[in-house]
C-alpha positions in Angstrom: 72.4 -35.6 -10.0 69.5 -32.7 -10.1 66.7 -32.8 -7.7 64.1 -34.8 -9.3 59.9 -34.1 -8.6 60.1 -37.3 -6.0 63.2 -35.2 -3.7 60.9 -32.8 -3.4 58.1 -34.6 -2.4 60.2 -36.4 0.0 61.9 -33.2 1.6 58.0 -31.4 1.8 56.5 -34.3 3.3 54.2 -34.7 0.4 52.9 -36.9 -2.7 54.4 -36.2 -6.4 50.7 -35.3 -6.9 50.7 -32.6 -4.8 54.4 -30.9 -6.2 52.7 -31.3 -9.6 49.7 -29.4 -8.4 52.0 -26.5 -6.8 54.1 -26.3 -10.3 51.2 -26.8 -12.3 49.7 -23.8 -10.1 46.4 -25.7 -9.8 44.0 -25.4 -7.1 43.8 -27.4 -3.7 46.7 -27.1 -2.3 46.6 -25.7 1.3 49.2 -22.0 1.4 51.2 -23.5 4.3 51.9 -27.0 1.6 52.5 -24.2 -1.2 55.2 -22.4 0.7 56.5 -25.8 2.2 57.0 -27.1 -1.2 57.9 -23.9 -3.2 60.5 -23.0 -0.6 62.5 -26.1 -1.3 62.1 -25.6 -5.0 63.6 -21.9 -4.7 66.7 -23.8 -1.9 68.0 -25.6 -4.5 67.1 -24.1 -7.6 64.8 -26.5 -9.0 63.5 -26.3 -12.9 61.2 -28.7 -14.3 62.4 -30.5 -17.1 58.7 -30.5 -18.8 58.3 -26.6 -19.1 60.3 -23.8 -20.5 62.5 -21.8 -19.0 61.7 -17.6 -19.4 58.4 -19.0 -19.5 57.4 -19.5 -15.4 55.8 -22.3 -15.1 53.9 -22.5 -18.5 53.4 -26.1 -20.1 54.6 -25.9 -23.7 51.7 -27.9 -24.8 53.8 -30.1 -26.4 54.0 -34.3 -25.9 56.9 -36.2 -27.4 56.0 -39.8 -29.1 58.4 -42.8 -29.9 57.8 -45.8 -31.8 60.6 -48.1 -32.9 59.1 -48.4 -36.7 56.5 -46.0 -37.6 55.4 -48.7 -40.7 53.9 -51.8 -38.4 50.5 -51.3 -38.9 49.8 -51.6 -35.3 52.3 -48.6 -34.3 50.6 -46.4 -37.4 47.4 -46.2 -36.4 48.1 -46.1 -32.8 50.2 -42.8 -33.8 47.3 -41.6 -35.8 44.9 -42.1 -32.3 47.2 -40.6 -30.1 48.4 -37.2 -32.5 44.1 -37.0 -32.9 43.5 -37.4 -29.2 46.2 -35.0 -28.2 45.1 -32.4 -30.9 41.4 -32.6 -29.5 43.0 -31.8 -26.2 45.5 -28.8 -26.8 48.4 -30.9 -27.3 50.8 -31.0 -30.3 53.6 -34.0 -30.4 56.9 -34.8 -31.4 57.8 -38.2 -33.4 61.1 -39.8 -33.5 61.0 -43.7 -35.1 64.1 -45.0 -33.2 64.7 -48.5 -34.6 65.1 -51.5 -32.1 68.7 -50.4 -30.8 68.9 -49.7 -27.4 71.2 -47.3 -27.7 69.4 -45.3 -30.2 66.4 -45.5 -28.3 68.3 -43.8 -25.3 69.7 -40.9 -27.9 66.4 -40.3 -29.3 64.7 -40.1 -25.7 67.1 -37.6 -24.3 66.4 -35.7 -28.0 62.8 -35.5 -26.8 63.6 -34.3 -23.3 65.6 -31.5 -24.4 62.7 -30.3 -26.5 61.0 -29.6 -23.0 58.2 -31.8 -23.6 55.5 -32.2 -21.1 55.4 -36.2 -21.1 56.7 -38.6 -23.7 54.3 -41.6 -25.0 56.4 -44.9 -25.8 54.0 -46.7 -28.4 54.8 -50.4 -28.3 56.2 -53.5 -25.7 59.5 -53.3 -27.5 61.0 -50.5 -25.3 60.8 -52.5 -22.1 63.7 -55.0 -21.8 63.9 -57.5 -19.2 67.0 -56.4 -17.1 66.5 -53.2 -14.7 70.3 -52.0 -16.1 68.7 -51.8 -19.8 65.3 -50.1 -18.0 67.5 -47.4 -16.1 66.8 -44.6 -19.1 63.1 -44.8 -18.4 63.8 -44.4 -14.8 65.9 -41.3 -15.6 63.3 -40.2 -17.9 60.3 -40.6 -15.9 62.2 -38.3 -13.6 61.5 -35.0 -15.5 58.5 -36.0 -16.8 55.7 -38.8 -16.9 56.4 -41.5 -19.0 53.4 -43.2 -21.0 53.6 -46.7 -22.1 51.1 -48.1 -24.8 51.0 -51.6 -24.7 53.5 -52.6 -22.4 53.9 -52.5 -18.3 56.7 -51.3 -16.3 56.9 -50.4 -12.8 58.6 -47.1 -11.8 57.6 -43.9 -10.5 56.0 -41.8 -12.9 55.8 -44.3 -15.4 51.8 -45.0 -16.5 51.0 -48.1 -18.6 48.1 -48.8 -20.7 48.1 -52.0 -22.4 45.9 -55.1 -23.5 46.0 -58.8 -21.6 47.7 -60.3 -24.5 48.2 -63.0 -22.8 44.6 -64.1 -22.2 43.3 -62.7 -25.3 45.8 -65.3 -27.0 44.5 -67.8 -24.6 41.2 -67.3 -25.4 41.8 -67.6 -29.0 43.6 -70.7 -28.9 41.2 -72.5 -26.6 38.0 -71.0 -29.1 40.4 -73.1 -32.1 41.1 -75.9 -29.6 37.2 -76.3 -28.7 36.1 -76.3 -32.7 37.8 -79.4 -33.2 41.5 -78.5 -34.2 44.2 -80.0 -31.7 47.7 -80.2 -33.9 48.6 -76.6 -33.7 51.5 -73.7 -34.7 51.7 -70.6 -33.6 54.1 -68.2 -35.6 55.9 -65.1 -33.6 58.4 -62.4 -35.2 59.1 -60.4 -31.5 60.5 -61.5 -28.6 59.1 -58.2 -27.2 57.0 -57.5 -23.4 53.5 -58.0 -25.6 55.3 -60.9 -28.0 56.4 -63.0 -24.8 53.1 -62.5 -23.3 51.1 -64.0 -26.4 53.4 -66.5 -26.6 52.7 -67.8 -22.8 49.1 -67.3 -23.6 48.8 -70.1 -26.3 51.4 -72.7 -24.7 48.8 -72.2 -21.6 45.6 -72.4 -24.1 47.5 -76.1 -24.9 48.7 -77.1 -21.4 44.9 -76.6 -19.8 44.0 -78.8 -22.8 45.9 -81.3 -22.2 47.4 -81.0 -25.1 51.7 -81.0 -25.1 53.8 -77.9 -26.2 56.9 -78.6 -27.8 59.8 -76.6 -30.4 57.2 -78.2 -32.9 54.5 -76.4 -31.7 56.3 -72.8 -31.5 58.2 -70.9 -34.5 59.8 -67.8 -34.6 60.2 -66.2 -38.0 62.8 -63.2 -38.1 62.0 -62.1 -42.0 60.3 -59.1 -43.0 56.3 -59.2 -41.8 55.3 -57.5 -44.8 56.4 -59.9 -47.1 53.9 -62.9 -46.7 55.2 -64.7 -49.8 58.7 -65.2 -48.0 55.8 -65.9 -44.6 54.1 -68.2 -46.9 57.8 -70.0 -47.8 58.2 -70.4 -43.9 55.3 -72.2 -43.4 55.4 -74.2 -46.0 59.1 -75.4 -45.0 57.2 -76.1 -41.6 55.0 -78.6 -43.3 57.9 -79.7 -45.5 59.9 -80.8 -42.6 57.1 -83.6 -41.5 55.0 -81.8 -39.1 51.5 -81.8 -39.3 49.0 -79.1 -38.5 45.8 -77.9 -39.4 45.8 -74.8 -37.2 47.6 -71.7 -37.4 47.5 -68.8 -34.8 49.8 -66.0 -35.6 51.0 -62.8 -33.1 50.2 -61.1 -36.1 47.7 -60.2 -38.8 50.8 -60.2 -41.7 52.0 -63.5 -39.7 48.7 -64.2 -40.4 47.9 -63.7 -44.1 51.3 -66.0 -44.8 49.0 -68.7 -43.5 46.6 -67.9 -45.7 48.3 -67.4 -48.6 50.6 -71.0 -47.7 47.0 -73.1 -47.7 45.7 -71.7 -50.7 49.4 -73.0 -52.4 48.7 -76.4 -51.3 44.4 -76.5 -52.2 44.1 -76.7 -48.8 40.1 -75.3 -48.1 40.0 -72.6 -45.3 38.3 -73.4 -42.6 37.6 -76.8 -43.4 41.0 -77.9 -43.7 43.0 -75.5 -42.2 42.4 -72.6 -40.4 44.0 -69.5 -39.3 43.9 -66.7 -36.3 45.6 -63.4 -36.4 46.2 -60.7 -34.1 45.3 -57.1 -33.9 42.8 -56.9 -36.1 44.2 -54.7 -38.3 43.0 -53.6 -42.0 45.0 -56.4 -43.4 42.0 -58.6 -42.1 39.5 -57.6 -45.0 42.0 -58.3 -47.4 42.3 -61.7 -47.9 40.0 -64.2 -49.3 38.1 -65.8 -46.7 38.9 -62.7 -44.1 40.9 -63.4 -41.4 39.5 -64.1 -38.0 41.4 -62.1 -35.3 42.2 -60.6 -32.0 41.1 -56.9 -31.8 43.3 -55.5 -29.3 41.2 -52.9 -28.0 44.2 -49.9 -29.5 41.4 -47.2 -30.1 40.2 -47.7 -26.3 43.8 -48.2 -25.3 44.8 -44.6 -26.8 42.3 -42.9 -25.5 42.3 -43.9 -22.0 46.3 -43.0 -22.1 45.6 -39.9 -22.8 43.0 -39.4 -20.2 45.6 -40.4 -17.6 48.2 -38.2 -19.1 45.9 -35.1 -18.9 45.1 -35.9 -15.5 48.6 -36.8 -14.6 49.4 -33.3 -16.0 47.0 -31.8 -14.1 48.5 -33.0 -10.8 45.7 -36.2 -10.1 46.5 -38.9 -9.0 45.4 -42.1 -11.3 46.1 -45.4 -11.5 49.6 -47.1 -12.5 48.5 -49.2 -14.8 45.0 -49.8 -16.8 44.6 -53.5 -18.7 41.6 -54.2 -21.1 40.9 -57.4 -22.6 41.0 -58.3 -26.3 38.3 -59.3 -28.1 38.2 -62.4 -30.7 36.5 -61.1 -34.4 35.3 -64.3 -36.1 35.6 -64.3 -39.7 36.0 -66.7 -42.8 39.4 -68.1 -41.5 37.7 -70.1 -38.8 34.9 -72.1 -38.1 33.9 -71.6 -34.0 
């Protein structure tokens, strides 16, 4: 395997920050560290992945972006932030939408890394899987260049995560529901992702610190099409079809959402009075029903920008922190009555 940025901070006796610094050719490095750490570079012939050969040690200016569907709403705008904040700052970017496969996801990241990119920004929970073996391409990744992970948390080195406590934002908003009165409960999901599972613990806590009990009537998983909310609508309904009763609805989504809308005003039910609904991201979708739909804002415009900031830094051989969580914030609108 080539010598990676971490053996040569092992071989020099020094941090990954400081071989960044010396490639970077930033200041405050010492000349004996410079030679200590340039002299192993030159032993075995070490290029960095994230600039261009013929080119010295130049940064290409160039960050690569991957999102698994570039439609969601949440990964659109979060694109939008990013290609803006990046833009501001000298950067342009590359995007590849590579679908939920993991092996396309693998293809399209070693795309990106031959394009001699200076970082690459994975927008979205959905590229972190749960076993270390279906990780190991980040690892080999974050190798050659820092990896950036919006919305989702993964430890490895060189590997920087900026994401929202979804799991007590979706706490909080159950409890707020649970404390105006409403106890019989659903809670619809379409993502068994990092950020879907975390939302999903966050309202089965919400009910256990209630005293309320959690049960497969409490929790459904819908694997149709988000944008569709009549087929949403059809789901819910079904729900209520099948004898279980519920007067609450909090969705891990704002289209997850608007289904619930769109289901109570089918059966006359009045919203919030008799039912009552809680989405999640607060997306543009929430001005567009009748009453508007109370929801979680997920904090993406903060999240964006402080991502960047640590990749700039990051670039520019600082050390900053791993990971950086903000908490969600709960937008009451006509869909609730708190």
């Amino acid at each position: 395997m080539a010598l990676t940025i971490y053996d040569i901070s092992q071989k020099a006796g020094v941090s990954t920050a400081t071989v960044s610094r010396v490639l970077n050719g930033s200041g405050n490095v010492s000349p004996s560290t410079q030679k200590k750490v340039m002299d192993i570079i030159e032993e075995y012939d070490y290029i960095p992945n994230a600039f261009a050969r013929g080119m010295g040690l130049r940064s290409l200016k160039t960050i690569g972006i991957l999102c698994a569907d570039s439609s969601d709403l949440f990964t659109a705008k979060a694109i939008y932030l990013l290609e803006q904040e990046l833009q501001a700052n000298g950067y342009e970017s590359l995007l590849c939408c590579t679908g939920y496969n993991l092996g396309a996801r693998k293809n399209y990241l070693n795309l990106i890394l031959s394009k001699k990119v200076d970082s690459i920004i994975l927008v979205g929970s959905n590229f972190i899987a749960s076993t270390e073996l279906e990780n190991e391409y980040i690892n080999e990744a974050a190798s050659h260049v820092p990896i950036m992970l919006l919305n989702a948390s993964y430890g490895c080195p060189n590997v920087y995560s900026t994401l929202c406590d979804d799991r007590a934002s979706m706490y909080e908003a159950a409890s707020a529901m649970i404390r105006s009165g409403i106890s019989d409960l659903i809670y619809l999901y379409n993502a068994g992702s990092y950020s879907g599972l975390k939302k999903l613990r966050g309202f089965q806590s919400a009910l256990e610190e209630n005293g309320i009990s959690h049960s497969p009537e409490n929790i459904y998983f819908y694997d149709g099409k988000a944008d569709s909310t009549g087929d949403i609508a059809d789901f819910i309904e079904h729900i209520s079809d099948s004898g279980i009763a519920f007067h609450g609805l909090l969705a891990a989504d704002d289209s997850l959402a608007i289904g619930g809308v769109k289901y109570a005003q089918r059966k006359g039910l009045r919203i919030p009075e008799d039912f009552s609904v809680i989405g999640y991201n607060n997306s543009i979708l929430t001005t567009c029903c009748t009453p508007e739909l109370t929801s979680v804002d997920n904090c993406l415009e903060t999240m964006t920008h402080q991502l960047v900031q640590t990749l700039l830094h990051v670039l520019a051989g600082e050390e900053m922190p791993k990971k950086v969580v903000f908490s969600g914030k709960l937008i009451e609108r006509g869909t609730t009555r708190f």
